[in-house]
C-alpha positions as CSV (number, residue, x, y, z in Angstrom):
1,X,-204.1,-24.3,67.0
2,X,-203.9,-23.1,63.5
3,X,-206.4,-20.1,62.6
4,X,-209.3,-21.0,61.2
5,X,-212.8,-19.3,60.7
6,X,-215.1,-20.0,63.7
7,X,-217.9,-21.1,61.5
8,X,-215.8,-24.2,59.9
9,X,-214.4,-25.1,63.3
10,X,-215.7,-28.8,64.2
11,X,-216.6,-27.6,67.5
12,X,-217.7,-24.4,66.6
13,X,-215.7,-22.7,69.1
14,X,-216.3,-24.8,72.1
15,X,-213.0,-26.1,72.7
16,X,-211.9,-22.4,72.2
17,X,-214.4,-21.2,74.9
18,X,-213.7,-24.5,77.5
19,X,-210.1,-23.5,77.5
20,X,-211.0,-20.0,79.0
21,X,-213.1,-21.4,81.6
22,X,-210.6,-21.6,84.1
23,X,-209.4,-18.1,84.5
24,X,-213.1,-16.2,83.1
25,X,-216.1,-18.4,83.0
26,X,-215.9,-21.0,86.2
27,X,-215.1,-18.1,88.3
28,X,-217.7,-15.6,87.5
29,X,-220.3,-18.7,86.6
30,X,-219.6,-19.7,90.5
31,X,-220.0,-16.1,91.6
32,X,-223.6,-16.4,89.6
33,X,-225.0,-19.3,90.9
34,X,-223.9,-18.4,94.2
35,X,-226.4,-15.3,94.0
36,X,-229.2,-17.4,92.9
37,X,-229.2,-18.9,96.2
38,X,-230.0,-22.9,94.9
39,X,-231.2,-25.0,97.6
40,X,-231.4,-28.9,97.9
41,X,-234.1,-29.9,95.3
42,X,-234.9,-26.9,93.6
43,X,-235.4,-26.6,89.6
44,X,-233.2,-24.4,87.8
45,X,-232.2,-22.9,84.2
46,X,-229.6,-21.8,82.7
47,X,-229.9,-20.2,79.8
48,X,-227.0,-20.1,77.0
49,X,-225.7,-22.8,79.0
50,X,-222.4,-23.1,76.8
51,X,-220.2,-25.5,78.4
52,X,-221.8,-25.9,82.1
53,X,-219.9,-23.7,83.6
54,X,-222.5,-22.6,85.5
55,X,-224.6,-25.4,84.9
56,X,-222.6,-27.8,86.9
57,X,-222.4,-26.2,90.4
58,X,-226.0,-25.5,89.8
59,X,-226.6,-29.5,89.6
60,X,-224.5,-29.7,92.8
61,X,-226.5,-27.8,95.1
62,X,-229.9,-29.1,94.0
63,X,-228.8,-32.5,94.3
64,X,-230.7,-36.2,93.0
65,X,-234.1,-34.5,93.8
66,X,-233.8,-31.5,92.1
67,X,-233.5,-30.6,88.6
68,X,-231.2,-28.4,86.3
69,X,-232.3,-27.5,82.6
70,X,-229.2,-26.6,80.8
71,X,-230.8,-24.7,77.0
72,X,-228.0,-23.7,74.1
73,X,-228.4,-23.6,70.8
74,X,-225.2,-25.2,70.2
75,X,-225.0,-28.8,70.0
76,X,-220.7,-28.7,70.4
77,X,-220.8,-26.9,73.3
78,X,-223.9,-29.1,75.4
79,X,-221.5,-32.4,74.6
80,X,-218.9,-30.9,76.1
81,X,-221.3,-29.8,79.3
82,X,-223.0,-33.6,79.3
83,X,-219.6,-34.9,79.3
84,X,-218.9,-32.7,82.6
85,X,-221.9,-34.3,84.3
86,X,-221.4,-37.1,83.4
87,X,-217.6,-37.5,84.5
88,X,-219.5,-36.2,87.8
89,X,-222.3,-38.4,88.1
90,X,-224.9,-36.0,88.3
91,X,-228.1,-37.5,87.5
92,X,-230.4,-34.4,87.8
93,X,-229.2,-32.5,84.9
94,X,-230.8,-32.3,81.3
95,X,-229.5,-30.5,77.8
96,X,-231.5,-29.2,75.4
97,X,-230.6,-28.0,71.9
98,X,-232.9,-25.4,71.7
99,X,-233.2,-21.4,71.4
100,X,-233.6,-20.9,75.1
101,X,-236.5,-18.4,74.4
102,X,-238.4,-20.7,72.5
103,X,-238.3,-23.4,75.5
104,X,-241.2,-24.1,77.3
105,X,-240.4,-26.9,80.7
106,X,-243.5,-28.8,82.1
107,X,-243.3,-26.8,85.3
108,X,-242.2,-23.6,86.9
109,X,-238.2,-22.5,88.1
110,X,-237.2,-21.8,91.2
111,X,-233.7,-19.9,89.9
112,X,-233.0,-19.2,86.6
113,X,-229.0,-18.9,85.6
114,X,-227.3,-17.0,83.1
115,X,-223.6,-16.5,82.3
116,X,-223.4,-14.1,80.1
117,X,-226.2,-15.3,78.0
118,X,-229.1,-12.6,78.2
119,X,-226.6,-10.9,75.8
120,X,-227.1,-13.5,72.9
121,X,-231.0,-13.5,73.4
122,X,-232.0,-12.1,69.2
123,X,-234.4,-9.6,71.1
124,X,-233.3,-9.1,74.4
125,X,-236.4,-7.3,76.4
126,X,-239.0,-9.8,74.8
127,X,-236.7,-12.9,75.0
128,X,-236.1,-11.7,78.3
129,X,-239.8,-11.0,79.5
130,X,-240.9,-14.6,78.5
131,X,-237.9,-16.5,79.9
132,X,-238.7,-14.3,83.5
133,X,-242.0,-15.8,83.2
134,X,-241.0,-19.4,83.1
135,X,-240.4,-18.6,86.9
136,X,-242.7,-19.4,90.0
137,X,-243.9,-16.2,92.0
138,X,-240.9,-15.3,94.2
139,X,-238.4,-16.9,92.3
140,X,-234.9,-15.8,91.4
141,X,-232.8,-14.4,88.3
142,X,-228.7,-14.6,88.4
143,X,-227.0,-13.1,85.9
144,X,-223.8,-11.5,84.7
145,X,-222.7,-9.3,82.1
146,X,-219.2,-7.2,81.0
147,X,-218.9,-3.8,83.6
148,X,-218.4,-0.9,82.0
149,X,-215.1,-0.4,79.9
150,X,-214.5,-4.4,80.5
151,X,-212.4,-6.2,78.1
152,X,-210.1,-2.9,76.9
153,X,-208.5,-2.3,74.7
154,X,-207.9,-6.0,74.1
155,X,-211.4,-5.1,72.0
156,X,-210.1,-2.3,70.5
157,X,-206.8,-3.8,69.2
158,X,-208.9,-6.5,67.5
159,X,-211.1,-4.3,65.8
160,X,-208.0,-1.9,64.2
161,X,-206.3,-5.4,63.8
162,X,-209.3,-6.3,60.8
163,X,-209.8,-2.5,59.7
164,X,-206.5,-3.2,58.6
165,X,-206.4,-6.4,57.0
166,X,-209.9,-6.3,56.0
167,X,-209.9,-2.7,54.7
168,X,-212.7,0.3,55.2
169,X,-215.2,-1.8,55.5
170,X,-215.4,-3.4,59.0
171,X,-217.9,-1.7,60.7
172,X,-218.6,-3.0,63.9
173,X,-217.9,0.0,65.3
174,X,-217.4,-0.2,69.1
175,X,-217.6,-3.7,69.2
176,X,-214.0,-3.7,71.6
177,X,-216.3,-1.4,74.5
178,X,-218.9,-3.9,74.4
179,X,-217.2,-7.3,74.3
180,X,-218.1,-10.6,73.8
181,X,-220.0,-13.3,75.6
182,X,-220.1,-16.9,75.8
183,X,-219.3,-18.6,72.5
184,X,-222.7,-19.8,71.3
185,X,-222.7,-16.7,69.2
186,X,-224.3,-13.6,69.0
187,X,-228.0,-12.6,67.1
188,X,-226.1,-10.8,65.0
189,X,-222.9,-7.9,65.5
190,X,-224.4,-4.9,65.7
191,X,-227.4,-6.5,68.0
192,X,-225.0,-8.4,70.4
193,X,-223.1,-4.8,70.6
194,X,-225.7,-2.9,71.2
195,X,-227.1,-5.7,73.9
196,X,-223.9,-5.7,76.0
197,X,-223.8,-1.8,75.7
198,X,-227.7,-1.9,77.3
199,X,-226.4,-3.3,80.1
200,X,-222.7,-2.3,80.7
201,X,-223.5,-0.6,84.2
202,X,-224.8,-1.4,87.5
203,X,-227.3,1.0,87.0
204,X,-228.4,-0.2,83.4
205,X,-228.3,-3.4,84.3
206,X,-231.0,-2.4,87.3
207,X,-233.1,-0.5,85.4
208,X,-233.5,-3.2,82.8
209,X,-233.8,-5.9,85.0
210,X,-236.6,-3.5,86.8
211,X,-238.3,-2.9,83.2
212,X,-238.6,-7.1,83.0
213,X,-241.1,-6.5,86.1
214,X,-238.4,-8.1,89.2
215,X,-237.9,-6.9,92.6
216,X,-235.4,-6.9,95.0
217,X,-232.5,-6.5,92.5
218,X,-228.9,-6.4,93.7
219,X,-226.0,-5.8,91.1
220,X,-222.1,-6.4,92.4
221,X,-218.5,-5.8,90.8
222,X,-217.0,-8.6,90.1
223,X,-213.2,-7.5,89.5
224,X,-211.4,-9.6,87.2
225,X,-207.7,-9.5,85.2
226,X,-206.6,-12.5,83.5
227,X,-202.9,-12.6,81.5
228,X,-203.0,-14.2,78.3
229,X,-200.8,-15.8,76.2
230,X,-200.5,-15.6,71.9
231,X,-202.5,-18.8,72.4
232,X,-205.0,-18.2,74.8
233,X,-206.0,-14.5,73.4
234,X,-206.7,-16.0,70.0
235,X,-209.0,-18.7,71.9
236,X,-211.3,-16.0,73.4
237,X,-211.6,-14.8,70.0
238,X,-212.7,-17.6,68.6
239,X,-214.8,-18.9,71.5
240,X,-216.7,-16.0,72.1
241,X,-218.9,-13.5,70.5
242,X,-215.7,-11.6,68.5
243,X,-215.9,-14.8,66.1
244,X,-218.6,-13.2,64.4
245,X,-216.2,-10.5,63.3
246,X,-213.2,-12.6,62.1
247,X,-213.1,-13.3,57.6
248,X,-214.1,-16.4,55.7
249,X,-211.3,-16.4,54.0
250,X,-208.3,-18.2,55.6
251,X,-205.3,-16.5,54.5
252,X,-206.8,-13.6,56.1
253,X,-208.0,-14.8,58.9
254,X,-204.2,-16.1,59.6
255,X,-203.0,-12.5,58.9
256,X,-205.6,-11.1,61.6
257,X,-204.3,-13.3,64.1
258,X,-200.6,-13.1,63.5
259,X,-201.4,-8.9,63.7
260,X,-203.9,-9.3,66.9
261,X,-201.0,-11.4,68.4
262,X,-197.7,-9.1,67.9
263,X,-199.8,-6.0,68.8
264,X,-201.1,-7.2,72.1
265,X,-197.5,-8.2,73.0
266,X,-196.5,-11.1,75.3
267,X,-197.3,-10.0,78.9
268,X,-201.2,-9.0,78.1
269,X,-203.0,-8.7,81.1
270,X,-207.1,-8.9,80.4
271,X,-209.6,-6.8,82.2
272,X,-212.3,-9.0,82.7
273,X,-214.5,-7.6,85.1
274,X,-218.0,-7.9,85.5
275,X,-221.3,-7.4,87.4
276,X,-223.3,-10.2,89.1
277,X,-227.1,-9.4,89.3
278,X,-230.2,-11.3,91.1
279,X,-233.9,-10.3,91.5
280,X,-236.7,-11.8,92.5
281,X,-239.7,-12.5,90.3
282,X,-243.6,-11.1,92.0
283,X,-246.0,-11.3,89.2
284,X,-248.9,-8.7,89.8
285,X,-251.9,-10.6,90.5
C-alpha cells in the first residue's frame, strides 16, 4: 500500500493491524482468553477490543446465553470485528464505540479480556482500578503485554529511521524497548511508552496487577518470532501504536518507510514475545 500518515488513513489503521492478526494478535488473543477460563453463558469484556481478535473466541465459549461486550474507541476497527461475528453468526456479542474506561454495563463480568489494551488506557492505574471493578467478586482478568526487550531492534531501527529523516527532534526516546500495542492508538507517546515500560516483566506486571487489589495472579512467557516482509513491517507500523510517531507530511513519511524497509533487510525475523497474565478479583468487604 502506498505510505500514508496513519491519521488520514480511511480505516485508521485497521486494515494495517487485521493483516498482522494471523501471525501476532489471534495467537496471543487465543492464549488470553484461554487464561480467563470463559465458561458456557458467562459475561465478558474486552477492553480495546480492536478487531475481535480476542473478542471472537470469547463469544465462542460463552455461547447464545452468554454475553461478550467488545469497547474501542475506534469505530474502523469495531466494523471490522462486527463483520467477524457476523460472518460467524454469533448472536451474543455487542460493540461499543466508547473509551473503555468510561463504560459502565447494566451488570457485573465474569472475565474481563485484554489484548494488549491496558497499555492504551490515558491513565493506566485509575483506568485500570475502575474497569477491575466492573467485575463480580471472584471474577477474572486476562491480559497480555510486550516481555521485556520484545519487539527489538525492529523498534529501534524505526526510531533512528525518523531521527534521520525527521532531524534532532524526535524524541520518543526508547519508544523501540517499549513497543506498540493494538492499533486503536496510544494516550499519547511518551504515556504509551512509559505504560508498556510499567509492565515489561513478569514481575512488574505482578506487582501491578497486585496494586489493582487481585489475587491469585499467574503471569506466563509467551515466546513469539514472526518474519516479515517490506510489506508486512510497514503494516505493524501503521496499525499499531508506532503510528503515532510517523510525519504528517507525506513526502516524508514515504522516505521513513523506504529507509525503515532497506535497513531491516528482507529476511527480518520479529521478536514478538509476550506475557499472558490472569487474576482473580476479591473485593474487601
Amino acid at each position: 500500500m502506498s505510505a500514508r500518515h496513519a491519521a488520514t488513513l480511511p480505516d485508521g489503521g485497521a486494515e494495517d493491524h487485521d493483516r498482522l492478526a494471523p501471525a501476532i494478535w489471534n495467537p496471543v488473543s487465543n492464549a488470553v482468553v484461554a487464561a480467563a477460563d470463559i465458561l458456557v453463558g458467562e459475561h465478558v469484556l474486552d477492553v480495546f477490543a480492536a478487531t475481535g481478535t480476542g473478542t471472537i473466541p470469547a463469544a465462542q465459549l460463552t455461547g447464545p446465553d452468554g454475553r461478550v461486550d467488545a469497547v474501542d474507541r475506534s469505530p474502523a476497527m469495531l466494523d471490522l470485528a462486527t463483520a467477524k461475528a457476523e460472518a460467524l453468526a454469533l448472536d451474543g456479542v455487542f460493540f461499543h464505540r466508547v473509551e473503555p474506561a468510561e463504560w459502565t454495563p447494566e451488570g457485573p463480568y465474569d472475565a474481563v479480556v485484554s489484548c494488549y489494551g491496558v497499555l492504551l488506557l490515558d491513565d493506566m492505574d485509575a483506568d485500570m482500578d475502575r474497569i477491575v471493578r466492573l467485575l463480580r467478586p471472584g471474577g477474572r482478568v486476562a491480559l497480555s503485554t510486550w516481555d521485556d526487550g520484545t519487539l527489538e531492534p525492529f523498534g529501534e531501527i524505526l526510531l533512528e529511521v525518523l531521527r534521520e529523516v525527521l532531524g534532532a527532534d524526535t524524541d520518543q526516546e526508547g519508544i523501540g524497548a517499549a513497543g506498540p500495542s493494538a492499533a486503536s492508538g496510544p494516550p499519547s507517546g511518551l504515556a504509551f511508552v512509559e505504560n508498556c515500560r510499567r509492565l515489561a516483566s513478569a514481575e512488574r506486571l505482578t506487582d501491578w496487577l497486585h496494586a489493582r487489589g487481585l489475587t491469585h495472579v499467574r503471569v506466563e512467557q509467551f515466546g513469539l518470532t514472526v518474519p516479515l516482509d517490506a510489506d508486512s513491517a510497514w503494516s505493524l507500523v501503521l496499525g499499531s501504536g508506532y503510528r503515532a510517531l510517523l510525519p504528517d507530511d507525506a513526502g516524508a513519511l514515504q522516505r521513513v518507510r523506504t529507509a525503515f524497509v532497506e535497513r531491516l533487510g528482507g529476511a527480518f525475523v520479529l521478536n514478538a514475545d509476550s506475557l499472558i497474565a490472569v487474576a482473580t478479583y476479591q473485593p474487601v468487604e
